[in-house]
C-alpha positions as CSV (number, residue, x, y, z in Angstrom):
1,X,0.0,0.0,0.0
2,X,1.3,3.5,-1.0
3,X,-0.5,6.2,0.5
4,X,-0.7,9.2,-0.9
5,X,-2.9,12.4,0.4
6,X,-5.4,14.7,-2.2
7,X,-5.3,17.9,-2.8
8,X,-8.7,17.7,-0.8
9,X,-6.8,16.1,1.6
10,X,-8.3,12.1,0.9
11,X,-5.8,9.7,1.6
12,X,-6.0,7.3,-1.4
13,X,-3.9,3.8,-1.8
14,X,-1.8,4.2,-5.3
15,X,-1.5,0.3,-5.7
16,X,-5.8,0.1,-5.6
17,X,-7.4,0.1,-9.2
18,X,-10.4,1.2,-7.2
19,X,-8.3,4.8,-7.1
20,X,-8.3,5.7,-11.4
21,X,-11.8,4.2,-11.8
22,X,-12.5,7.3,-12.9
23,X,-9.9,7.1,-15.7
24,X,-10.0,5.8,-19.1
25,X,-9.3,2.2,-19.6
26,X,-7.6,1.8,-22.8
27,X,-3.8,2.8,-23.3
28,X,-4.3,5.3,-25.9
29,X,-6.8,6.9,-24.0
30,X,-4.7,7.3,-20.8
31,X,-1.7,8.8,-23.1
32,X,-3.9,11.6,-25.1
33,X,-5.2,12.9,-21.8
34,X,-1.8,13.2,-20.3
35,X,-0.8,15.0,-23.1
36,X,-3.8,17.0,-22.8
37,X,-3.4,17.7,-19.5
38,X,0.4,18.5,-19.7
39,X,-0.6,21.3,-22.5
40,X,-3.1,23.1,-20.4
41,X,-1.0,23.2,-17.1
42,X,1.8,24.5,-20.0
43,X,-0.9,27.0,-21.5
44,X,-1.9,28.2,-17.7
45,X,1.9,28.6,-16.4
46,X,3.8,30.0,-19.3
47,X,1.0,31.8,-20.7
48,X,-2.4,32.6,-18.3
49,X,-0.6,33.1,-15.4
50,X,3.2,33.3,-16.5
51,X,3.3,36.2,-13.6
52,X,2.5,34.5,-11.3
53,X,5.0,31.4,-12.3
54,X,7.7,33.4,-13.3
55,X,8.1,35.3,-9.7
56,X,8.1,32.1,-8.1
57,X,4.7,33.0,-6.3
58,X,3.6,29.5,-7.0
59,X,5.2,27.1,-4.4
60,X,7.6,25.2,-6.4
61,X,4.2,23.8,-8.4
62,X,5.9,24.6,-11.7
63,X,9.0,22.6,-10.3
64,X,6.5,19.9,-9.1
65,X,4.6,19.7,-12.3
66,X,8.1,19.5,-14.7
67,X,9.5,16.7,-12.3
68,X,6.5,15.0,-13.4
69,X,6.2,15.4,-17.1
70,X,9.6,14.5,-16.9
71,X,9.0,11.1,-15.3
72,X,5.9,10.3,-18.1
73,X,8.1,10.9,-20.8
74,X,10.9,9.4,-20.2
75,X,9.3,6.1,-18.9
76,X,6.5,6.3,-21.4
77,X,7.7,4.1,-24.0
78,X,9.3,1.2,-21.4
79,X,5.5,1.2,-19.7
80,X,3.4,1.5,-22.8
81,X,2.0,-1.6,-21.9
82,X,1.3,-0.8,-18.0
83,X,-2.2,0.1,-18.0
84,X,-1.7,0.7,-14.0
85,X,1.5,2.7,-14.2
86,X,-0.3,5.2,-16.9
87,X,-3.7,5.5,-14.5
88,X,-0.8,6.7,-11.4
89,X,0.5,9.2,-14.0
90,X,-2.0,10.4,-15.1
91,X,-3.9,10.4,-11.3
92,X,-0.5,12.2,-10.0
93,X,-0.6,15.0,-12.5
94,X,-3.9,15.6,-12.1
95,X,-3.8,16.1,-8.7
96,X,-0.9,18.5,-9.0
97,X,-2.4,20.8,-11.4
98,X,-5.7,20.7,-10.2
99,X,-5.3,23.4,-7.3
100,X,-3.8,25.9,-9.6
101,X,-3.8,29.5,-8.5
């Protein structure tokens, strides 16, 4: 069991499916909305809010959020086939960017 506390502050277990069942299933699903998610939380700190992400206002989330894309892309391809590790990604990033500013 991994624990790992929401935004909201939920304590969720990262190993339980029961966490992403609000995910898509499929693989290609999983990997466009990361992608879509990585370009709005692009779009909303270099470009909406750039301010506020540029002055360092933010908390370190910028730092946060590029540690993260990070991680997906460079273990995308060598997971492609991990349904579970794409769901955690995606779960992770989600999490992160949804309490921005």
């Amino acid at each position: 069991m991994r624990k790992f506390k929401c935004c909201l502050g939920l304590i969720v277990d990262l190993d339980d499916p029961k966490t992403y069942k609000h995910l898509p299933k499929t693989m290609d699903e999983l990997d466009a909305l990361m992608f879509k998610e990585i370009g709005y939380a692009h779009c909303y700190m270099n470009y909406i809010h750039k301010n506020t992400y540029k002055a360092g206002k933010d908390g370190g989330q910028k730092k946060r959020v590029k540690k993260l894309i990070k991680n997906f892309i460079e273990n995308r391809q060598e997971n492609f086939k991990n349904v579970m590790w794409f769901k955690e990604q995606v779960f992770l990033f989600i999490e992160e960017i949804e309490n921005m500013c």
